[in-house]
PyMOL CGO cylinders between C-alpha atoms (Angstrom):
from pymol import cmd
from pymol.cgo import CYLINDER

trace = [
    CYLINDER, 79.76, 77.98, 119.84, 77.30, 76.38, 122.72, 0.3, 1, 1, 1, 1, 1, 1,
    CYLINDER, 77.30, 76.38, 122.72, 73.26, 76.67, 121.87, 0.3, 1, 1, 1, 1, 1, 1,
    CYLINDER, 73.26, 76.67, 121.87, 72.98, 79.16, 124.90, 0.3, 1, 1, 1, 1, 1, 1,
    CYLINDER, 72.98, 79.16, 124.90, 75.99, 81.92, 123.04, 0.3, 1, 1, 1, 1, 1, 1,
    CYLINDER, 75.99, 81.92, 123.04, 73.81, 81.39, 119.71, 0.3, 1, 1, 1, 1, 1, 1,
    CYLINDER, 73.81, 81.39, 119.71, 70.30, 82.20, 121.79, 0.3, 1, 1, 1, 1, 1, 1,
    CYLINDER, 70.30, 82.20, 121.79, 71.99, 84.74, 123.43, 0.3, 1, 1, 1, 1, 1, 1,
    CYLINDER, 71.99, 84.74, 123.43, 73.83, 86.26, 120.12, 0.3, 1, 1, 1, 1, 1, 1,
    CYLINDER, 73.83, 86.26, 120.12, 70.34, 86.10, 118.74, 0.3, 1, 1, 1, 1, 1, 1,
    CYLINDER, 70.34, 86.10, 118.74, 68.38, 87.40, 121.63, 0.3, 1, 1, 1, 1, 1, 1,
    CYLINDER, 68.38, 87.40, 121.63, 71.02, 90.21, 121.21, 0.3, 1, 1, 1, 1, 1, 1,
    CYLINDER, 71.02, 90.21, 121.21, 70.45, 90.57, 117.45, 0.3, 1, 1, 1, 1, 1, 1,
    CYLINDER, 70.45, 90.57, 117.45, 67.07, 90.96, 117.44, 0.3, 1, 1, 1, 1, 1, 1,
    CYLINDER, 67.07, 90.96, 117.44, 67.85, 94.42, 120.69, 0.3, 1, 1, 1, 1, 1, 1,
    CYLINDER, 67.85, 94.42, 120.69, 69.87, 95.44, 117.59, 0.3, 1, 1, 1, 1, 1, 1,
    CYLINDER, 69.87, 95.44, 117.59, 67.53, 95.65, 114.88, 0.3, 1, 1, 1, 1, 1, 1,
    CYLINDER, 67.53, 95.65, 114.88, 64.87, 96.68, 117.50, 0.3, 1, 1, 1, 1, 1, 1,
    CYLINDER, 64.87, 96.68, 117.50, 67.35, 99.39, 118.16, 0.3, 1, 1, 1, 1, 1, 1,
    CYLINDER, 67.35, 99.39, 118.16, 68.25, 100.21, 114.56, 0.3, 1, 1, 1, 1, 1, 1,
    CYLINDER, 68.25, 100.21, 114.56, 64.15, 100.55, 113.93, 0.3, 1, 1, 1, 1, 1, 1,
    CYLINDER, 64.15, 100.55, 113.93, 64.32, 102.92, 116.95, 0.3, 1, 1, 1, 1, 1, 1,
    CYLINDER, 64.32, 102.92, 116.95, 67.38, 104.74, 115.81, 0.3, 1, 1, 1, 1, 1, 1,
    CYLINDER, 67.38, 104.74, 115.81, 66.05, 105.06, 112.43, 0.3, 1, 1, 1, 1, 1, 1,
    CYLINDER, 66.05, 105.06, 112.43, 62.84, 106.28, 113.55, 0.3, 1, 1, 1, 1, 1, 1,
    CYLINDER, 62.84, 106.28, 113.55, 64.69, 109.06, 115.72, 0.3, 1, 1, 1, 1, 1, 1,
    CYLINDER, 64.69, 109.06, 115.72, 66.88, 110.53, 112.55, 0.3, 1, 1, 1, 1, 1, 1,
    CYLINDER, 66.88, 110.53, 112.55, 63.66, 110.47, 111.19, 0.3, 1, 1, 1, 1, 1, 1,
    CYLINDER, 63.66, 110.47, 111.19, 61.43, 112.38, 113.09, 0.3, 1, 1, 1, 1, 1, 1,
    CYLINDER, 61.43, 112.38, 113.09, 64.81, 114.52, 113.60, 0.3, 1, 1, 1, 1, 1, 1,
    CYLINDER, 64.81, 114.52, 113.60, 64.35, 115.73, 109.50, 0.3, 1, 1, 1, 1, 1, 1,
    CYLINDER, 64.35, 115.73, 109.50, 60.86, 115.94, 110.00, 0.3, 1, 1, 1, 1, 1, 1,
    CYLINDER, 60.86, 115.94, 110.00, 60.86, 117.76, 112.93, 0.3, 1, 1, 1, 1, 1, 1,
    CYLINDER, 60.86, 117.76, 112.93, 63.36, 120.44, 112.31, 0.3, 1, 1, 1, 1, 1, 1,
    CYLINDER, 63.36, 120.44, 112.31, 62.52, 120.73, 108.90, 0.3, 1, 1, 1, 1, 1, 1,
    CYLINDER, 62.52, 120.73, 108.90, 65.92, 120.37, 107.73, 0.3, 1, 1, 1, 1, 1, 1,
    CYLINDER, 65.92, 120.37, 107.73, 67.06, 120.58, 103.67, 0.3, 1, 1, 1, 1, 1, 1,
    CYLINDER, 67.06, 120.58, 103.67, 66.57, 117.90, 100.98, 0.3, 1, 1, 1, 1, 1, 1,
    CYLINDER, 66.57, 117.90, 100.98, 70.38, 117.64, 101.51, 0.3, 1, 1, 1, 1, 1, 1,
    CYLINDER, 70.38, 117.64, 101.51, 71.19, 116.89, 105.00, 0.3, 1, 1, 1, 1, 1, 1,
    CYLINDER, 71.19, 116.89, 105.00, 69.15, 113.61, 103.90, 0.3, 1, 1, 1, 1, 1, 1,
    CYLINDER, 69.15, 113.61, 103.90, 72.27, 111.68, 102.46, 0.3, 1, 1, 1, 1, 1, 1,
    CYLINDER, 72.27, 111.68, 102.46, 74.49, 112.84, 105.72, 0.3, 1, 1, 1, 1, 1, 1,
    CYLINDER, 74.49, 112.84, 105.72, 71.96, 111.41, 107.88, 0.3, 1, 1, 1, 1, 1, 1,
    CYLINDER, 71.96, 111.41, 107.88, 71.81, 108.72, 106.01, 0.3, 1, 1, 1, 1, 1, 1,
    CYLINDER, 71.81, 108.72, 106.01, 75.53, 107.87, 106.39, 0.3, 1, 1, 1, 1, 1, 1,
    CYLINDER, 75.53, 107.87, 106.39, 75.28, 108.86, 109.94, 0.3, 1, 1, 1, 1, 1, 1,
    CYLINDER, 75.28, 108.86, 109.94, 71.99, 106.18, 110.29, 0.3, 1, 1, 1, 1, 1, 1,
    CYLINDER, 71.99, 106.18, 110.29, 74.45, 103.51, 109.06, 0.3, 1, 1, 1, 1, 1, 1,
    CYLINDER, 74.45, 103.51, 109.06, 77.65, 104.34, 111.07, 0.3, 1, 1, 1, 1, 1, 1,
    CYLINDER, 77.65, 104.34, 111.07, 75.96, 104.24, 114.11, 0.3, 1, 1, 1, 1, 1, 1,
    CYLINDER, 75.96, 104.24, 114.11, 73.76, 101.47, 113.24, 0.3, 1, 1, 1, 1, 1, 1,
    CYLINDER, 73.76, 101.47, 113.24, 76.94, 99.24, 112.19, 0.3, 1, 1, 1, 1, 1, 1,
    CYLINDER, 76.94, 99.24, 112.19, 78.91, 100.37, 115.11, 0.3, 1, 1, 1, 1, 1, 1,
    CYLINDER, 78.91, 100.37, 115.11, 76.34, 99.73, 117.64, 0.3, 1, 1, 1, 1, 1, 1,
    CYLINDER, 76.34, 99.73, 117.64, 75.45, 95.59, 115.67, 0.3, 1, 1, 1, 1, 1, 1,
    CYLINDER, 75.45, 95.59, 115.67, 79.33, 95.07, 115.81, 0.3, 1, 1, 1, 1, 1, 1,
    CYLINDER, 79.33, 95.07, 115.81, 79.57, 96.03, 119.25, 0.3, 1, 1, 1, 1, 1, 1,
    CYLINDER, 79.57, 96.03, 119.25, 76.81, 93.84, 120.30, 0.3, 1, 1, 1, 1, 1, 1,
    CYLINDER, 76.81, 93.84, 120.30, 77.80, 90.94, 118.29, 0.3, 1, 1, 1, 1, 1, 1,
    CYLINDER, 77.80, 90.94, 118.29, 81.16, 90.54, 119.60, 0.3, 1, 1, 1, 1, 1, 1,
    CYLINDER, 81.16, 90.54, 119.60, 80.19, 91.27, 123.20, 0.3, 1, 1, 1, 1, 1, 1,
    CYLINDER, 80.19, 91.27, 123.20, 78.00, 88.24, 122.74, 0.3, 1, 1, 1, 1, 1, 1,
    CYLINDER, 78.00, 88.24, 122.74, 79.88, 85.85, 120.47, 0.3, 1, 1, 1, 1, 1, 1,
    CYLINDER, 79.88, 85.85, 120.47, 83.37, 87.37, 119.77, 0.3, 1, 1, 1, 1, 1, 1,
    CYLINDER, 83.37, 87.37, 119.77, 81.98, 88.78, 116.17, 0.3, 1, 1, 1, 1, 1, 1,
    CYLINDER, 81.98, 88.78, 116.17, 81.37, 85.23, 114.61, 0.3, 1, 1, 1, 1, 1, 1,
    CYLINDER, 81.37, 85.23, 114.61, 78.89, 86.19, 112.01, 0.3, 1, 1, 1, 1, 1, 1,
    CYLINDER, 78.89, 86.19, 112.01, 76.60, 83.45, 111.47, 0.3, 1, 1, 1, 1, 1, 1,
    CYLINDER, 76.60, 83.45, 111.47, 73.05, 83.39, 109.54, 0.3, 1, 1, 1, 1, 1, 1,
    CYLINDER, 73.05, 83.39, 109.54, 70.91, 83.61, 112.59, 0.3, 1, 1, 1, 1, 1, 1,
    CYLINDER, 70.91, 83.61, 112.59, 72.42, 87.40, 113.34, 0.3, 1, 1, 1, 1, 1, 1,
    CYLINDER, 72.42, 87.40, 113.34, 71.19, 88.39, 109.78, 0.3, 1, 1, 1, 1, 1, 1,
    CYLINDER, 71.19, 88.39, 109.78, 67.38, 86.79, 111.06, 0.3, 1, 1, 1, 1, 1, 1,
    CYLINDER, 67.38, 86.79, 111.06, 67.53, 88.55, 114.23, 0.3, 1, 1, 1, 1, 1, 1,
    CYLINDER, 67.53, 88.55, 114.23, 68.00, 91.40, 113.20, 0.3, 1, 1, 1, 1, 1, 1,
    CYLINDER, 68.00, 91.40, 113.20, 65.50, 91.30, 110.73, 0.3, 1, 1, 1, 1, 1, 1,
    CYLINDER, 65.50, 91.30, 110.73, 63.32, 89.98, 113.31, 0.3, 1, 1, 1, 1, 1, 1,
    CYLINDER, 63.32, 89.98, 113.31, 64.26, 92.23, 115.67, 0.3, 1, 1, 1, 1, 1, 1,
    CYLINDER, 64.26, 92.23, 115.67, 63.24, 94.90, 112.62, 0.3, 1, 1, 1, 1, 1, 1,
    CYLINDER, 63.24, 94.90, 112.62, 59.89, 93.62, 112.06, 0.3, 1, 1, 1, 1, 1, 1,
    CYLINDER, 59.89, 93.62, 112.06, 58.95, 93.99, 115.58, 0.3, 1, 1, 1, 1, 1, 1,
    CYLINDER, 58.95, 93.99, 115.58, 59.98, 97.29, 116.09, 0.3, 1, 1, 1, 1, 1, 1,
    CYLINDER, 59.98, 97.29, 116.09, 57.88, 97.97, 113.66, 0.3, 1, 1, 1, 1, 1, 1,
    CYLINDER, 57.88, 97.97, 113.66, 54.94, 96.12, 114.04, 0.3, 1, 1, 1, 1, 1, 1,
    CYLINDER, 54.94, 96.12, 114.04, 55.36, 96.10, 118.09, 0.3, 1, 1, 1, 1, 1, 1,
    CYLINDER, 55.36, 96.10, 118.09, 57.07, 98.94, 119.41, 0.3, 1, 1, 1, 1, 1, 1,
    CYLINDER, 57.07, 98.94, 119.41, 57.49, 101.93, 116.71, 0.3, 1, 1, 1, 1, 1, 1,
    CYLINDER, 57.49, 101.93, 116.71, 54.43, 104.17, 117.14, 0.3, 1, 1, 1, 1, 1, 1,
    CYLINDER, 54.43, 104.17, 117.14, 54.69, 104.28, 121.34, 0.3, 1, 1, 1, 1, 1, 1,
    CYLINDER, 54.69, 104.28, 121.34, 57.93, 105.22, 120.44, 0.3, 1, 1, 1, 1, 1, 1,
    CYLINDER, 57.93, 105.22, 120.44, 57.40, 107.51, 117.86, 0.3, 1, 1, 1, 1, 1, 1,
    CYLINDER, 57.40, 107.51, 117.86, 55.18, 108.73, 120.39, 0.3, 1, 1, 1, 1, 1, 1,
    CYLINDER, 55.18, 108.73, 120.39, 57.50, 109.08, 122.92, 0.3, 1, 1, 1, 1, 1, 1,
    CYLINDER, 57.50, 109.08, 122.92, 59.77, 110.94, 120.59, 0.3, 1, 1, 1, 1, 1, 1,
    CYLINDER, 59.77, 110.94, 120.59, 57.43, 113.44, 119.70, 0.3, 1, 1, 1, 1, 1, 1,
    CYLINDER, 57.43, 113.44, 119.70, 56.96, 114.05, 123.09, 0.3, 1, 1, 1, 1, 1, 1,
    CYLINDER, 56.96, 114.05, 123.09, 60.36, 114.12, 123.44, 0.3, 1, 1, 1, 1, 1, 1,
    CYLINDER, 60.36, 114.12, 123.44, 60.94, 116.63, 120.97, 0.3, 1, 1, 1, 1, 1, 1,
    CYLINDER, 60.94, 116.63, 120.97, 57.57, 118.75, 121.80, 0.3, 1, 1, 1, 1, 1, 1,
    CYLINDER, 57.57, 118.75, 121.80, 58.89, 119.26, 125.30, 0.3, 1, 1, 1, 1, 1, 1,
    CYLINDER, 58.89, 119.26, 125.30, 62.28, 120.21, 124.08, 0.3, 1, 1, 1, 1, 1, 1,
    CYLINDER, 62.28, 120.21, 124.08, 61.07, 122.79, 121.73, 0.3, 1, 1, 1, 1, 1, 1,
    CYLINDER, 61.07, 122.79, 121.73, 58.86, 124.18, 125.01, 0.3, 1, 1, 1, 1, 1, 1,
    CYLINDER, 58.86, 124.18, 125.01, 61.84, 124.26, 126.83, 0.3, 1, 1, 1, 1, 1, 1,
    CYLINDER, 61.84, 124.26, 126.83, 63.49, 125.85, 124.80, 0.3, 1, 1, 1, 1, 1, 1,
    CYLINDER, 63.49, 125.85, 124.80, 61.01, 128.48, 123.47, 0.3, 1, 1, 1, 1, 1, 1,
    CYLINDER, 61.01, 128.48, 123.47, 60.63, 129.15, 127.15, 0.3, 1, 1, 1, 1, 1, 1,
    CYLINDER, 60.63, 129.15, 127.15, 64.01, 129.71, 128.06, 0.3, 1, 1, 1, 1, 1, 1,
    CYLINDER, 64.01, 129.71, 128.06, 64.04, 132.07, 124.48, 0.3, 1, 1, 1, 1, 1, 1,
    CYLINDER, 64.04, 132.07, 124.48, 61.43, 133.94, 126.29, 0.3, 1, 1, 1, 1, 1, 1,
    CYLINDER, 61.43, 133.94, 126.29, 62.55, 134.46, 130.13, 0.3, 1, 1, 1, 1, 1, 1,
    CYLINDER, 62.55, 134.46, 130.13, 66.10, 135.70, 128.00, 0.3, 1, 1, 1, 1, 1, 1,
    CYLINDER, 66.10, 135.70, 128.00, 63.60, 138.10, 126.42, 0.3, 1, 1, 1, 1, 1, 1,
    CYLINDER, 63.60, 138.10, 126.42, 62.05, 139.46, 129.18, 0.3, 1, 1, 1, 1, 1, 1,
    CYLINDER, 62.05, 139.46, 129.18, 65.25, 139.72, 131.35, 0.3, 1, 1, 1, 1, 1, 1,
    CYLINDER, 65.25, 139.72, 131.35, 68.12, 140.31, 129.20, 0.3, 1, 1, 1, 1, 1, 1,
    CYLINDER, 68.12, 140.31, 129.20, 67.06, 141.68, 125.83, 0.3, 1, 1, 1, 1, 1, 1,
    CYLINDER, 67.06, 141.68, 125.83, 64.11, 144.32, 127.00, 0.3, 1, 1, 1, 1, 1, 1,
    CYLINDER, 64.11, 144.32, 127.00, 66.07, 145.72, 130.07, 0.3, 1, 1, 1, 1, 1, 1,
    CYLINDER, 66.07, 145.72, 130.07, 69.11, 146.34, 127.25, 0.3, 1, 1, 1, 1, 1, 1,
    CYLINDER, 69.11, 146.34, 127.25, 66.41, 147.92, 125.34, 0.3, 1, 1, 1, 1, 1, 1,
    CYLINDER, 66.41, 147.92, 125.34, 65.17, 150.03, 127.60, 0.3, 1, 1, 1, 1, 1, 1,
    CYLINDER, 65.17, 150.03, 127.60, 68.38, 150.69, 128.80, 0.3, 1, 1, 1, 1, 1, 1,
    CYLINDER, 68.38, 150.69, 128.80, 69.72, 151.90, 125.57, 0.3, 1, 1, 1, 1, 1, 1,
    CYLINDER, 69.72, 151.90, 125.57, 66.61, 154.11, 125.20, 0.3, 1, 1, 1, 1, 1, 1,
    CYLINDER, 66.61, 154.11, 125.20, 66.80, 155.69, 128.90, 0.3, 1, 1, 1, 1, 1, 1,
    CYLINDER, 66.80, 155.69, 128.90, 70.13, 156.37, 128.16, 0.3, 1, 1, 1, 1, 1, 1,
    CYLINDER, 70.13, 156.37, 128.16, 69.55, 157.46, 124.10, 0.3, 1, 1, 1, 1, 1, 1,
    CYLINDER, 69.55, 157.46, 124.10, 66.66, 159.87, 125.97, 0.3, 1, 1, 1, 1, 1, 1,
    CYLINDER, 66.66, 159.87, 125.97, 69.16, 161.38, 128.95, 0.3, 1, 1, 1, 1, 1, 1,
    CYLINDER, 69.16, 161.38, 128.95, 71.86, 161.73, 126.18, 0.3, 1, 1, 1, 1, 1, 1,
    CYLINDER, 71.86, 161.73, 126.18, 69.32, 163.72, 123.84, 0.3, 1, 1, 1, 1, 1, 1,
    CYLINDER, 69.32, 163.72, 123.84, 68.11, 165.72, 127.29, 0.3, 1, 1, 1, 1, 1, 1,
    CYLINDER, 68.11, 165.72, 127.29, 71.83, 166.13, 128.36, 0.3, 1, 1, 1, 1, 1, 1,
    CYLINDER, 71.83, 166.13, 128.36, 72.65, 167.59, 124.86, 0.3, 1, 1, 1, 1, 1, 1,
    CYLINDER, 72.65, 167.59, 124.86, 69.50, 169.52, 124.80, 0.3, 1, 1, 1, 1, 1, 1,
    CYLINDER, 69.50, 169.52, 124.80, 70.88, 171.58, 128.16, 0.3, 1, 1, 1, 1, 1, 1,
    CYLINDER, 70.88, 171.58, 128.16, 74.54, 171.57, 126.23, 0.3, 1, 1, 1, 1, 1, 1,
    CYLINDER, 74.54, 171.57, 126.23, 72.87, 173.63, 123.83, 0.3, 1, 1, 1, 1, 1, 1,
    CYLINDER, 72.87, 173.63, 123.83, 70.22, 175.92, 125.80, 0.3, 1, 1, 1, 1, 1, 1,
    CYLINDER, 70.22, 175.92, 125.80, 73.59, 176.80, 127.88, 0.3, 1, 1, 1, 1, 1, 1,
    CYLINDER, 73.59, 176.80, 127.88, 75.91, 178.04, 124.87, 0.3, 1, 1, 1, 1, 1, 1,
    CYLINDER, 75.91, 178.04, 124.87, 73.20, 179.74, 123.40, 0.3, 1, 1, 1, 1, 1, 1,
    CYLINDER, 73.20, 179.74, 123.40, 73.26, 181.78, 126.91, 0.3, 1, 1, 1, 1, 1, 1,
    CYLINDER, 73.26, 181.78, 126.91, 76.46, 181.81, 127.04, 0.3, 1, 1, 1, 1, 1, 1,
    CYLINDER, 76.46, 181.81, 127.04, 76.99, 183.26, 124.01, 0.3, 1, 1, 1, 1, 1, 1,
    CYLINDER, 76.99, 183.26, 124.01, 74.51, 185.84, 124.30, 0.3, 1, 1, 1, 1, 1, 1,
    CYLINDER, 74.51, 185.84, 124.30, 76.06, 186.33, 127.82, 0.3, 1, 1, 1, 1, 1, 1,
    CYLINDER, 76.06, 186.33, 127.82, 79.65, 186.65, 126.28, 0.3, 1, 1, 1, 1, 1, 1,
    CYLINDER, 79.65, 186.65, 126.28, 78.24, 188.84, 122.95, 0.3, 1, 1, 1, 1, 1, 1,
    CYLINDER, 78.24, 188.84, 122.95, 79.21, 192.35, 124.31, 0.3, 1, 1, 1, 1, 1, 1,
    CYLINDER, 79.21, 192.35, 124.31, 82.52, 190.98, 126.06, 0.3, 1, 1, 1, 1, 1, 1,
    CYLINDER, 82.52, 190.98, 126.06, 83.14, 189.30, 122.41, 0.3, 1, 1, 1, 1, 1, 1,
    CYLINDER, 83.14, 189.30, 122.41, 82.44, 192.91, 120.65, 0.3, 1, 1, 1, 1, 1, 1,
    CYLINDER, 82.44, 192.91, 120.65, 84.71, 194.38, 123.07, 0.3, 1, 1, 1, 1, 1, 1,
    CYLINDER, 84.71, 194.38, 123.07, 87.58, 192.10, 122.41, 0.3, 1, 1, 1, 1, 1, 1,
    CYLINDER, 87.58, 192.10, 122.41, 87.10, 193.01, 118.56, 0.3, 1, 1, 1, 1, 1, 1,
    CYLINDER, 87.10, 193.01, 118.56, 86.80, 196.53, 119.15, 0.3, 1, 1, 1, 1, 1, 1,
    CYLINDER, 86.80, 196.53, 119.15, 90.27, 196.42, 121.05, 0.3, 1, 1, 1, 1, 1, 1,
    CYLINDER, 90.27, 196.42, 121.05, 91.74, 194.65, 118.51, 0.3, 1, 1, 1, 1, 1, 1,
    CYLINDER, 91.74, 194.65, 118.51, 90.66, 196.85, 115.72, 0.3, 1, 1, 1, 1, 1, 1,
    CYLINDER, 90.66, 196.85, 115.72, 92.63, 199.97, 117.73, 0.3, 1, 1, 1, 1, 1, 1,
    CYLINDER, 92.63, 199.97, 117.73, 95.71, 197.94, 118.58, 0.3, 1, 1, 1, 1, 1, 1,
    CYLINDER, 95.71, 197.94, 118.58, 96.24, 196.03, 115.31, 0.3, 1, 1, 1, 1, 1, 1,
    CYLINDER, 96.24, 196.03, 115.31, 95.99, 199.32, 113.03, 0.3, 1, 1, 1, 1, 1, 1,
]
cmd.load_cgo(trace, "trace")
C-alpha cells in the first residue's frame, strides 16, 4: 500500500468517524425530539451501529480495498474527537433546525387539512344532519294532516265493514 492510499484511507477514516459523530448525534436528537419510549433505545442503538459499520466498510474499501490497518482505528477516532470538539453543536444546530422546520411543516399542512377537509365534512354532515331533521320534521307535519284528512274516509271504511262482515 503506497503512502498516498494510507493518507487517503486515513483522510477517509477520519469523514467516517466525523460522520458516525454526526450520525450519532442525528439518532439522538431523533429520541429526544420525538420523545420516543425507553425501549426504542436498544433498536436505535443496533440501527446506530449497522449503519455506522456499513457506511466505515464502504469507505474503507473504496479507499484501500478493506485492508484494515491501525491508522483506520486512529482516524476514526480522530475523526470522532473532532466532530465533537469541531463540528457537533453547528450541527446539532442545524438539526434542530432541521427538525423545528419539519414539525412546522408539518403542523401546517395538519392545519390547511383542517380547515379544508375536516370542517367542510363537518359542516357538511351537520347541514345535512339539520335538512334531514327539517325533511323529517315536514314527513311528520304531513301524516299528521293526512291522517286527520283521511279520519272520516278511515271511519267510513270501518263502518262498511262492520255491515258487510256481519
Amino acid at each position: 500500500m503506497t503512502l498516498q492510499i494510507q493518507f487517503w484511507t486515513l483522510f477517509m477514516m477520519i469523514c467516517g468517524g466525523m460522520a458516525m459523530g454526526a450520525i450519532y448525534d442525528l439518532f439522538r436528537l431523533l429520541y429526544e425530539q420525538l420523545k420516543l419510549p425507553r425501549w426504542t433505545i436498544i433498536p436505535m442503538d443496533i440501527t446506530y451501529w449497522i449503519v455506522a459499520t456499513i457506511l466505515i466498510f464502504q469507505m474503507l474499501y473504496s479507499s484501500n480495498q478493506g485492508q484494515l490497518r491501525m491508522f483506520v482505528f486512529v482516524g476514526m477516532v480522530a475523526g470522532v474527537l473532532l466532530y465533537y470538539f469541531v463540528f457537533g453543536k453547528i450541527v446539532t444546530k442545524i438539526y434542530l433546525f432541521i427538525f423545528k422546520m419539519v414539525t412546522e411543516t408539518y403542523r401546517i399542512i395538519l392545519k390547511i387539512f383542517d380547515i379544508f377537509l375536516i370542517r367542510p365534512a363537518i359542516i357538511l354532515y351537520k347541514v345535512v344532519i339539520i335538512l334531514f331533521g327539517f325533511l323529517k320534521a315536514i314527513a311528520i307535519f304531513l301524516y299528521k294532516i293526512m291522517i286527520q284528512l283521511l279520519y272520516p274516509v278511515w271511519k267510513l271504511v270501518l263502518w262498511i265493514k262492520q255491515r258487510f262482515v256481519r
